[in-house]
N, C-alpha and C positions, 0 to 999 in steps of 0.2 A: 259814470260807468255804464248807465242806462244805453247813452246814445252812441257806447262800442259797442254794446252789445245788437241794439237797434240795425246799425250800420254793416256789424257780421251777417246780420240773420237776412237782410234787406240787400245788400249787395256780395258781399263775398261770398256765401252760400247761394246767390243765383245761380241759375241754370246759364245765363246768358254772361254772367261776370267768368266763368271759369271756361265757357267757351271760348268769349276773344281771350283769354289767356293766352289757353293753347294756342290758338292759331295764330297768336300774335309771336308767340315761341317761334313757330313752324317758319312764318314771317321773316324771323330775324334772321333763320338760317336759308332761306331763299335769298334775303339779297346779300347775307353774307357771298354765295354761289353766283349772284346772279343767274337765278332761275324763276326771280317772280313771275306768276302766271296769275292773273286775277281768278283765271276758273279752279285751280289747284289750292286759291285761299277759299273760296265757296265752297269747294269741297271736303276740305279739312274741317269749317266751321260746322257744315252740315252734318260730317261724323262725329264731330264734338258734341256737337248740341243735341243729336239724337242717343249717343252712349250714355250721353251723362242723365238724360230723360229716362230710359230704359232701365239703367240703374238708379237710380234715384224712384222713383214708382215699381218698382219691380213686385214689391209684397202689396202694393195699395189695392182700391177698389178703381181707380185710374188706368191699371195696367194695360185692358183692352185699349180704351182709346192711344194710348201711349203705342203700343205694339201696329197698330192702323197707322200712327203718323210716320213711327220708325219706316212701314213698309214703303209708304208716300217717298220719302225724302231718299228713301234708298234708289226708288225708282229715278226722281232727280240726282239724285248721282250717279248713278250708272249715265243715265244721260249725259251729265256734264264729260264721265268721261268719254262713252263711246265718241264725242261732237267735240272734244277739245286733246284727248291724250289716245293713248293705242291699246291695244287687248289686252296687255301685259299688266299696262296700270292696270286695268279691269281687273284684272285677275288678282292681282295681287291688293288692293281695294279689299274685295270682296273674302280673300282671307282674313283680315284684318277683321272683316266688321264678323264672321263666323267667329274666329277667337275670341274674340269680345264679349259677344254670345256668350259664349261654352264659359268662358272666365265667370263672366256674370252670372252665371244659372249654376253650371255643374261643381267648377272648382274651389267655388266657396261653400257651395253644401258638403265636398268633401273635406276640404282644410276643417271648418268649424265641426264636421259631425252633426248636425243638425238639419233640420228639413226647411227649406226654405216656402214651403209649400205649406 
């Protein structure tokens, strides 16, 4: 029972095992479409991996460094997109990661009634 629990805590709970998850998800329905674009899986990974950072250290003493890498990788995605997709994806990107945001911070201090602060 030791080495399930070992192997949750050590792989499934990574930061990095639930990222390629998802974008192995995203993946599937790319080539279901035929739409794979290698820069649209970097970029999904890199929003994965940074939401799930973000929220996961959100209450830590982490937080600052965590919020400094978020702002990094945002910068690289914005990149990947203006250099591989058009303004639209931009925009609609950069929705996604503000809701994400507000989801994380405000809508679960309202849901629970409690200060996340």
């Amino acid at each position: 029972m030791n080495c399930l629990k070992l192997l949750k805590k050590s792989v499934i709970d990574s930061q990095l095992y639930v990222s390629f998850m998802g974008t192995f998800f995203a993946v599937f329905f790319m080539m279901e479409q035929n739409t794979f674009r290698f820069p649209s899986v970097l970029l999904i990974f890199i929003t994965y991996f940074s939401g799930y950072l973000y929220t996961k250290y959100q209450k830590t003493k982490y937080f600052y460094k965590i919020l400094l890498l978020n702002f990094v990788t945002g910068i690289i995605s914005a990149c990947l997109i203006i250099f591989n997709h058009n303004e639209i994806r931009l925009v609609k990107w950069f929705v996604i990661v503000v809701l994400g945001l507000l989801y994380n911070s405000f809508f679960l201090k309202l849901i629970s009634g409690k200060s996340l602060y």
